[in-house]
Every structure is written in structure tokens, then in C-alpha cells.
N, C-alpha and C positions, 0 to 999 in steps of 0.2 A: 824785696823785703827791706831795704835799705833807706829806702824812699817813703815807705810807711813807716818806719823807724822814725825817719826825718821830721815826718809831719807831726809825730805821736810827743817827740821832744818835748814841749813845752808843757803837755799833760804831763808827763813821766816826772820831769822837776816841780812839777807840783805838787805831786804825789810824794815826794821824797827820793825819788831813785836815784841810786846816786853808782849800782852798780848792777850787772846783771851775770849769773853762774847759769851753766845748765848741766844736767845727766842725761845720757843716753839711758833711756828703759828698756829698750829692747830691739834688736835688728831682725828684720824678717828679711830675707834673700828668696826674692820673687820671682829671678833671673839673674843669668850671670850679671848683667848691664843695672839690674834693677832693683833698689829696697826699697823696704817699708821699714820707719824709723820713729821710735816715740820718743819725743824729747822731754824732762820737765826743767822749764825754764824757774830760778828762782831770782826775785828782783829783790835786793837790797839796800840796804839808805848809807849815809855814808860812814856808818859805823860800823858797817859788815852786817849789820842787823836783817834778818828780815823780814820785807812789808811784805809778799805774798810770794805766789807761786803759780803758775800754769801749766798745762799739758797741750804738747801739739802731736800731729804727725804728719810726717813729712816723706813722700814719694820723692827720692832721690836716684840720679842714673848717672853711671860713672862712663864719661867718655874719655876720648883721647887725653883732653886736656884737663881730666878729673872730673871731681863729684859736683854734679850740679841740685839742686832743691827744684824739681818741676812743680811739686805739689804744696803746700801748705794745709792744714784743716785746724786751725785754733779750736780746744776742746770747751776750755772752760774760762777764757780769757778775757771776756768781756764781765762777766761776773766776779770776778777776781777784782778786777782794777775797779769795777762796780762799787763791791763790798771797803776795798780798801780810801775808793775818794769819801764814802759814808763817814766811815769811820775817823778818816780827819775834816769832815764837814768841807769837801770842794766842790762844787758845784758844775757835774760835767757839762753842763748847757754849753757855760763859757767857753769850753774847746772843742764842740760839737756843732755851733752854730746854734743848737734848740733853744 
């Protein structure tokens, strides 16, 4: 996750982010070892403001040495940052390659 994070940087300042919050929506306990976890991630500019939001869910399994993310599923994430480059006229090609 961290490495796509890395990559995604230079869109993300482009777009204004300048911070990211999130909420747990809900924990499912699927096994002792094992959740299902919905997050909503909220991204902000640098005045606390917010430019949007996403929904993920995330397969997590807690081992010896704690909680790991096995899973990722982005719900609505590409559309989001979709709606939000529109809306300041950025042109995703440019960090997409297209």
C-alpha cells in the first residue's frame, strides 16, 4: 500500500491533498485471526477542508507480530479522485501515462 501511495504522490498534490483522515465503518470478525473492515478514507487540502472521500474494505489478520491488511478492495476510488481532478480541471492522462 505504501508504494502505491508513493507512486500516486504527485497526482494527490495536484489535486490539493494536502492531508488524509479515515473512520472505521464497521468490523466484521470472520475468525478469531480474521476481519473484515470498512474504511472511509477522507482526503483534505491544506486547510483541513475537504476535497472528497472514499470507501474501502480491507481483509485483515492479526498475527504474532499484529494486524496485517492482506486484502485491499477500493470501492469508489477511482471515481472520486475522477470527479475531484474534473472539477479543478487536471488532466489525469498526465499521471497515467494516457
Amino acid at each position: 500500500m505504501a508504494h502505491g501511495l508513493e507512486q500516486s504522490y504527485p497526482l494527490y498534490r495536484a489535486l490539493g491533498l494536502a492531508s488524509v483522515d479515515h473512520e472505521s465503518q464497521f468490523v466484521e470478525h470472520l475468525t478469531e485471526a480474521i476481519s473484515l473492515v470498512k474504511v472511509r478514507w477522507i482526503f483534505r487540502d491544506k486547510h483541513g477542508d475537504q476535497l472528497t472521500e472514499s470507501n474501502a474494505y480491507y481483509v485483515v489478520r492479526r498475527d504474532e507480530d499484529g494486524l496485517h491488511a492482506c486484502v485491499c478492495i477500493q470501492v469508489d476510488n477511482a471515481e472520486k479522485l475522477q470527479a475531484l481532478a474534473a472539477k479543478r480541471d487536471i488532466d489525469l492522462g498526465e499521471f497515467t501515462g494516457e
